[in-house]
C-alpha positions in Angstrom: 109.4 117.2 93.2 107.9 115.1 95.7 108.0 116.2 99.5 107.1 113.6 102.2 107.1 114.2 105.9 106.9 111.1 108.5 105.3 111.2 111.8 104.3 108.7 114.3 107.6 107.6 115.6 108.4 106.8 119.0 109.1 104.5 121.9 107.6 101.6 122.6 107.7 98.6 124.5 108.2 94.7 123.1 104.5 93.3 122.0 103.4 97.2 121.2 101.8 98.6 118.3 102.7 101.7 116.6 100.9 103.4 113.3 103.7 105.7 111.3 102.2 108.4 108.7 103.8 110.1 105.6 102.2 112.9 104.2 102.9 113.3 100.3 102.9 117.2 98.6 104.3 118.0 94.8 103.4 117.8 91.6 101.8 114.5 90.9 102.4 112.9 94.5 99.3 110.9 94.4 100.2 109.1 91.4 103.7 107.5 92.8 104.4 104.4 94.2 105.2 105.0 98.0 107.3 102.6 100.6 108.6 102.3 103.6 112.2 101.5 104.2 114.5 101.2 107.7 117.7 101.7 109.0 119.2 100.4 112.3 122.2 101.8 113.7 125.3 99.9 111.9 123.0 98.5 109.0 122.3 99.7 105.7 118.7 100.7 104.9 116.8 98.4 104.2 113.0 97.8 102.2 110.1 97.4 104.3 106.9 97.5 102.5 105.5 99.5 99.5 102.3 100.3 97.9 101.0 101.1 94.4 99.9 104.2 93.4 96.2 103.1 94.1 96.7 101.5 97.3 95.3 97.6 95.7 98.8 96.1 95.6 101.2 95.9 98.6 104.6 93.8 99.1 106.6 93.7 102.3 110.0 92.4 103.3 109.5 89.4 104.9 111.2 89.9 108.2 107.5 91.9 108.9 105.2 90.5 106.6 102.4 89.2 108.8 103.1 92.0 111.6 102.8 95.2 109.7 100.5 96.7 107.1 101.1 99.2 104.7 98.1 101.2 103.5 96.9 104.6 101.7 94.3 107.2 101.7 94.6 109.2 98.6 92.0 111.6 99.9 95.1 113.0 102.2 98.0 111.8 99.9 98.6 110.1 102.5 100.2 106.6 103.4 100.4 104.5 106.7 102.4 101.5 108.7 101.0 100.4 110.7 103.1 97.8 112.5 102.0 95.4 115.1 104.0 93.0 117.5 106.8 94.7 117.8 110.1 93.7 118.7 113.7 95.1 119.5 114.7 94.0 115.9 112.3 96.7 114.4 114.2 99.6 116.5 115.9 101.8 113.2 114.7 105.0 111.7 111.3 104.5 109.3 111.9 106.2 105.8 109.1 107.1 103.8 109.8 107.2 100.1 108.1 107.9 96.5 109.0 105.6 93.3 108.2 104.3 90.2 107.1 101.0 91.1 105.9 99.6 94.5 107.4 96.3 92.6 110.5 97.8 91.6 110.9 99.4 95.5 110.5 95.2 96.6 112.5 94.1 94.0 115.5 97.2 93.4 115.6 98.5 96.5 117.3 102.2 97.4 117.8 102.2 93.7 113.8 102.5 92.9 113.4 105.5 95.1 113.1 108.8 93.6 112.2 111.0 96.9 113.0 110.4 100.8 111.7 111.4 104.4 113.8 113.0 106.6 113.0 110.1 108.7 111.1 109.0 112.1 112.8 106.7 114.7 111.5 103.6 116.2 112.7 102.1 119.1 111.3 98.8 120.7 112.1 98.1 124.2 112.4 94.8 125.5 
């Protein structure tokens, strides 16, 4: 079983950056996909980005491709966001998460994920 812990969360104003982390622990964390999903307050949760389990491919939702940047560092089993530009829209709780397939997170969704974060919160000021 896979255990991931987020961290970075916080408030910010509009225009600000902000980097989240997720550390990864378990048996055979460094080989999952990982991802970042989001949840505002009255939405469902939603996909963010996701990365491969070697870090070379990446997709992202498209409400923040262009702004944010998903990455990896399998030296910590760890992954990052870091997300640029923000705006009041991003405000939600950031998810980390651990799949089979940073594809099949883009693609499937919640339905992909095989592990969750207990969450960090985001919120952008305007």
């Amino acid at each position: 079983q896979v255990q991931l812990v987020e961290s970075g969360g916080g408030l910010v104003q509009a225009g600000d950056s902000l980097r989240l982390s997720c550390a990864a622990s378990g048996r055979a964390s460094s080989n999952y996909a990982m991802g970042w999903f989001r949840q505002a307050p009255g939405k469902e949760r939603e996909f963010v980005a996701s990365i491969n389990w070697s870090g070379s491919i990446t997709y992202y939702a498209d409400s923040v491709k262009g702004r944010f940047t998903i990455s990896r560092d399998k030296t910590k089993n760890t992954i990052y966001l870091k997300m640029n530009s923000l705006t009041p829209k991003d405000t939600a709780a950031y998810y980390c998460t651990a799949g089979g397939g940073a594809y099949g997170m883009f693609v499937n969704g919640y339905s992909a994920v095989n592990a969750w974060g207990k969450g960090t919160p985001v919120t952008v000021s305007s």
